[in-house]
C-alpha positions as CSV (number, residue, x, y, z in Angstrom):
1,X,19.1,3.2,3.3
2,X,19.5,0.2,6.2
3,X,16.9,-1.7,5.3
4,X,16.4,-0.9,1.6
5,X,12.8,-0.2,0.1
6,X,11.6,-3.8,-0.5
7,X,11.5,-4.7,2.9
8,X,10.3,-1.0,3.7
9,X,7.6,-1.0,1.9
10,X,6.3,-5.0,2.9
11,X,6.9,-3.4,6.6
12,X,4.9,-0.6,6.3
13,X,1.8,-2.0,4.5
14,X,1.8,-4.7,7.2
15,X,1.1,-1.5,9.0
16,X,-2.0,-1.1,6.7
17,X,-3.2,-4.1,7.1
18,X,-3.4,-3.9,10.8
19,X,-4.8,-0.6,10.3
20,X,-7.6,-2.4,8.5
21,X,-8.5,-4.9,10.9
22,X,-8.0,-2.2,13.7
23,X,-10.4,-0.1,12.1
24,X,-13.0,-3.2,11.0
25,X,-13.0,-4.4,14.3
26,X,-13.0,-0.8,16.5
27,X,-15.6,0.1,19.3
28,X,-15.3,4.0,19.2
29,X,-14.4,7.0,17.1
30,X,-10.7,6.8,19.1
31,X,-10.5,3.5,17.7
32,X,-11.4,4.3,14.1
33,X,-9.0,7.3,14.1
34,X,-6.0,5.4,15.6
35,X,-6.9,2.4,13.0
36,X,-7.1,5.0,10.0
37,X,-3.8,6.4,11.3
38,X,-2.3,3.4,10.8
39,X,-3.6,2.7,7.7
40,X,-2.0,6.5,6.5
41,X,1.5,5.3,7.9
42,X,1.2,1.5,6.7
43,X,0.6,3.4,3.1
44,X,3.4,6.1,3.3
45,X,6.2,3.9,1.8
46,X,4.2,3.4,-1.1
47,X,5.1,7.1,-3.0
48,X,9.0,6.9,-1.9
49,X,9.7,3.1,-1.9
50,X,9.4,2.7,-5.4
51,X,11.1,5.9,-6.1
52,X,14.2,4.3,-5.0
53,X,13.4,1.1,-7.0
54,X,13.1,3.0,-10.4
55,X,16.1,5.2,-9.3
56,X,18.6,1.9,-9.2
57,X,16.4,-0.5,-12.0
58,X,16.2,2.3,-14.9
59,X,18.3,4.6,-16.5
60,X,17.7,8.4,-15.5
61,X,15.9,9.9,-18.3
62,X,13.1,7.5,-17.7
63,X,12.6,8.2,-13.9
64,X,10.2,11.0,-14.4
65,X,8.2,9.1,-16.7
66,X,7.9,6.5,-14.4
67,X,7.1,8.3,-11.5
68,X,4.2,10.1,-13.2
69,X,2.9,7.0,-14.3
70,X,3.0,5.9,-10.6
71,X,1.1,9.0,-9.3
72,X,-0.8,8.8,-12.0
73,X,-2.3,5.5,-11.3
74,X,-2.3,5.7,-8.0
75,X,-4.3,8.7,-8.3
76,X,-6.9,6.8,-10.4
77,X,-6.7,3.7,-8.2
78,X,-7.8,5.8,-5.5
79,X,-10.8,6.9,-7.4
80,X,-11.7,3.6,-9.1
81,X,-11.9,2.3,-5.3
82,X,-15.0,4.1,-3.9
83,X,-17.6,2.2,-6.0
84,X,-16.1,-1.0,-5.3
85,X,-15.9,-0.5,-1.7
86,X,-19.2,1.5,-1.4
87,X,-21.0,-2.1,-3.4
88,X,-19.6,-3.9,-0.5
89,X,-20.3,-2.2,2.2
90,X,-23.7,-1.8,1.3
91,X,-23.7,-6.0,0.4
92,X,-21.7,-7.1,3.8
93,X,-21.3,-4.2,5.6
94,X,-18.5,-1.6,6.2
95,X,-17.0,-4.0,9.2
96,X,-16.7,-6.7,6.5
97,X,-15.4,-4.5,4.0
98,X,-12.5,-3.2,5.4
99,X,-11.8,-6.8,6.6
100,X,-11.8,-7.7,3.2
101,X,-9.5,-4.5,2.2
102,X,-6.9,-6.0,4.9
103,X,-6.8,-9.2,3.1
104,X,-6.6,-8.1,0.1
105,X,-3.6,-6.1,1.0
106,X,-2.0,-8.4,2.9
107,X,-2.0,-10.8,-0.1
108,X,-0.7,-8.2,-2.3
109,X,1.9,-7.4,0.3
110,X,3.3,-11.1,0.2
111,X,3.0,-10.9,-3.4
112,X,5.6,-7.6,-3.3
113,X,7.8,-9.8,-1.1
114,X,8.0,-12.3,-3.9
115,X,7.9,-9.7,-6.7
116,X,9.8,-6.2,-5.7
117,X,13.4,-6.4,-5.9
118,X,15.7,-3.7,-4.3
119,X,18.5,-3.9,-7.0
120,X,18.5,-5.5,-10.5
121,X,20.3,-9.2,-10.3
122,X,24.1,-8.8,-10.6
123,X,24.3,-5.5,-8.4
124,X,25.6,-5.0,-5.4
């Protein structure tokens, strides 16, 4: 654990986000698959990083609980997502749309930096 999973996770979704614009801005279907393979990697961090954040902020009879309400509304966010982006791309365009998906998460990545904490204050 060198770099802990706060700046992990920011690192990795920066990954995303140029997966995003990779992809939003690509020329061929090499382009759109290297772009959506960074978007997979940019997102990996997100299932494990806040594993260890529960791990060392709660006590461990509430870690399950908390990682099943993680998968669980990760699972739904993943679900709720397709009619959004499917309005938008059919208003802007799919170019647009995934531009608009990078920002998005690049706002909500400097909002984790801000936010996500490694350790609860007082521990070493």
């Amino acid at each position: 654990d060198r770099y802990g999973a706060r700046v992990t996770m920011i690192g990795s979704v920066g990954i995303a986000v140029l997966g995003c614009f990779a992809f939003a801005f690509a020329q061929s279907e090499v382009e759109l698959t290297a772009a959506r393979v960074l978007m997979g990697l940019g997102c990996s961090s997100m299932l494990m990083g806040p594993l260890m954040i529960y791990r060392r902020w709660f006590p461990a009879e509430r870690f399950a609980s908390l990682s099943g309400i993680q998968i669980s509304l990760g699972t739904i966010g993943a679900l709720m997502a397709t009619a959004p982006l499917a309005f938008t791309t059919e208003l802007f365009g799919w170019r647009e749309s995934f531009m608009g998906v990078g920002v998005i998460t690049l706002v909500l990545a400097v909002a984790m930096g801000f936010i996500a904490r490694d350790t609860p204050p007082g521990v070493a």
